[in-house]
N, C-alpha and C positions, 0 to 999 in steps of 0.2 A: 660093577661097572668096568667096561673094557676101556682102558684108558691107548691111546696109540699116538706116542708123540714124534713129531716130524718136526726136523734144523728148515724143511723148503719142502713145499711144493706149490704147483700151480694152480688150482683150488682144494681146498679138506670135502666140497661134496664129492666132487670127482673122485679123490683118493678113497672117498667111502666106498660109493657105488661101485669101485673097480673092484675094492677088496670084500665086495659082500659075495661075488660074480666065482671070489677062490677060495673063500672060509665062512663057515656059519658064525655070524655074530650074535652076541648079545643084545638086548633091549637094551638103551640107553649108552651103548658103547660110544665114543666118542672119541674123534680126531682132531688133535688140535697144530698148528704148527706156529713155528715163530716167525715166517714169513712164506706170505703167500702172495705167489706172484702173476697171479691174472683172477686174483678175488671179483668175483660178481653180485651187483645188486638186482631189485627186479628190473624186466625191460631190457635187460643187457649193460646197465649200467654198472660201471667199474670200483669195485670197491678197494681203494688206497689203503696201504698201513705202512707205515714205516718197520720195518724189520726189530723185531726184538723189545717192541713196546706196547703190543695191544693183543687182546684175545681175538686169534682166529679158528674157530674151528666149526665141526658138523657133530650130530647127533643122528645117530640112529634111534625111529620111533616104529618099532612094527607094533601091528597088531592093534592099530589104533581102534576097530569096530566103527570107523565112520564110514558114512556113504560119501560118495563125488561130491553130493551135492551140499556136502555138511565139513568141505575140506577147511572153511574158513576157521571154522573151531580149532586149526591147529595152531594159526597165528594167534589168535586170541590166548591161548594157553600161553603159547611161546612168551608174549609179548606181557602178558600179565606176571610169568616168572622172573623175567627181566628186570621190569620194576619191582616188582618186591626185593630181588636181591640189592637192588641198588639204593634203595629206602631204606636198605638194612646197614647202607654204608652214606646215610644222611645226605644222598644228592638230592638237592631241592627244585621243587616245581616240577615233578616228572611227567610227562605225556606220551601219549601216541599217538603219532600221527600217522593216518589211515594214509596206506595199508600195512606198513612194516616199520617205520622206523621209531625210535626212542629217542625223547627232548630231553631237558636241562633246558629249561627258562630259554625257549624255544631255540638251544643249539642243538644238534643230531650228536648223540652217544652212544647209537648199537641202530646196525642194523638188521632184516632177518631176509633168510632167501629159503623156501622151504620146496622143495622137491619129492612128488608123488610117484609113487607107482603104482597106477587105476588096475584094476581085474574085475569083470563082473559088476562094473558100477561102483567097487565099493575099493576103498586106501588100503591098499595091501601091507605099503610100509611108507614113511618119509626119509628122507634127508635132512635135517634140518641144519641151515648154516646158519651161523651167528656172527655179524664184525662188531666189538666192544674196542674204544675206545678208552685205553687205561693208563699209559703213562709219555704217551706222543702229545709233547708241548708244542709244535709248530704245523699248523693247517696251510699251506700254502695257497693262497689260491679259493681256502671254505672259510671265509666269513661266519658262517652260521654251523659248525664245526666246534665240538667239545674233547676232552676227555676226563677221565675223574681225577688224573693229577693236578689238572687247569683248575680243577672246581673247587677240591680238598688241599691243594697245596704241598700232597705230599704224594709219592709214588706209594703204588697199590700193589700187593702179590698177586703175581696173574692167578698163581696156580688156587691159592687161595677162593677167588672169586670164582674161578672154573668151578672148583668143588660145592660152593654155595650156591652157583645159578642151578647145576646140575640136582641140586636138593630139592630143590625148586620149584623143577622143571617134573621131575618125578612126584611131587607134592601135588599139585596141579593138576598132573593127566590122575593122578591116584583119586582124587576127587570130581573129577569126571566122569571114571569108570561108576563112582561110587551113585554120583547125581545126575548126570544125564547133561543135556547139552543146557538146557533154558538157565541154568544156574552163574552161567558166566558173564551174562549179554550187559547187564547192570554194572558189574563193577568193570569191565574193560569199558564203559564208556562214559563213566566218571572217569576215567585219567584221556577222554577221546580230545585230542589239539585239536581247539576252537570252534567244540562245540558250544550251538545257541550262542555262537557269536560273528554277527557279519565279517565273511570271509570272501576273499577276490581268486577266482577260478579258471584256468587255460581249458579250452576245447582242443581238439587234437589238430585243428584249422589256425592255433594260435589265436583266437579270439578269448576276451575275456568276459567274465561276468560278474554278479554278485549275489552271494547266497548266504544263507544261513546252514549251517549243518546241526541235524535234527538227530540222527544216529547211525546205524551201521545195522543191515540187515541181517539175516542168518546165514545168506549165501557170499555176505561182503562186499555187498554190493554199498557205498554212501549214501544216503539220504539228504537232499538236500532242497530247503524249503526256497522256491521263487517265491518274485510276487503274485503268482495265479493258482501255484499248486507244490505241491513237494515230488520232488521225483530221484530217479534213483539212477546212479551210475557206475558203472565197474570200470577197472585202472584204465583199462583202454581210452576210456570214453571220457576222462574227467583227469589234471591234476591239481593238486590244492597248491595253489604261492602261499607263501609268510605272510 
């Protein structure tokens, strides 16, 4: 593993992509910094850290062998590494909430932003970013906002947890190559936030409604049952409220 550590910059995909454009990297090579300062979530939405207390960085994933249409399989990997390294350090009640982010007894503890590059219909390579929340005690402003020092009561070595997601996360795709894709769908959606349980929903018109969420399709698309029918929504079209 390429490991490449930055004191600042203004996001680790950015700083990947730039650096993939001037040197052949590695599978799994990884950027990580101690402050990044225009971090993004999906949507354009702004990922916070306070400087010097939480894991920010990107992963290079080439050579995935997935098509376009099978890109949701990365999240699903991502997201199921996540949790297990975090299970491995007894945070309780862990979830996911469709389509990227990781709970703690429904606070947000990691986010994921994952960046493709298509050729032929098919994932040439990703990006993949990661925001872990790990020893930043004051959320200003997020209510619904964790970290695992908040949870454990005790600060956590970034670098430590870096090395075990990234086991992980290598553990996961290695078993993917091995089983194919249908082997994930089951266990990322036992840890899916509230599913089969009435949940309150924004339309992009701000209107709301109420559904049940039934599962998560191959393409990643939400499943979610009305009272007439179940139907299916991608991030554009759908967000879930608490």
């Amino acid at each position: 593993m390429q490991l490449i550590k930055l004191n600042a910059t203004d996001s680790t995909n950015n700083y990947l992509k730039k650096l993939m454009l001037e040197t052949v990297l590695d599978d799994f090579s990884v950027v990580v910094t101690n402050h990044q300062t225009k971090g993004r979530g999906q949507m354009g939405s702004e990922w916070s850290s306070e400087k010097d207390k939480n894991l920010t960085f990107s992963v290079l994933k080439s050579k995935t062998s997935l098509l376009l249409h099978q890109q949701f399989m990365l999240s699903i990997l991502v997201s199921l590494s996540i949790v297990k390294t975090l299970e491995g350090y007894n945070i309780p009640k862990l979830a996911i909430k469709w389509p990227n982010d990781i709970l703690s007894d429904h606070h947000k503890i990691a986010g994921i932003l994952i960046e493709n590059s298509i050729k032929n219909q098919q994932i040439e390579f990703s990006v993949i970013g990661i925001g872990l929340n790990v020893n930043q005690e004051i959320f200003e402003g997020l209510p619904k906002v964790c970290s695992l020092k908040h949870i454990l009561g005790m600060p956590v070595s970034k670098e430590e947890l870096l090395h075990k997601l990234i086991e992980n996360m290598q553990h996961y795709f290695r078993l993917f190559s091995e089983k194919g894709v249908s082997v994930f769908n089951e266990e990322y959606e036992s840890y899916l936030f509230r599913k089969d349980k009435p949940s309150t929903f924004m339309l992009p018109d701000e209107s709301l409604f109420t559904g049940i969420i039934r599962g998560v399709t191959p393409s990643g698309k939400l499943q979610v049952q009305l009272e007439d029918a179940t139907k299916e929504f991608n991030l554009k079209e759908l967000k879930l409220m608490y």
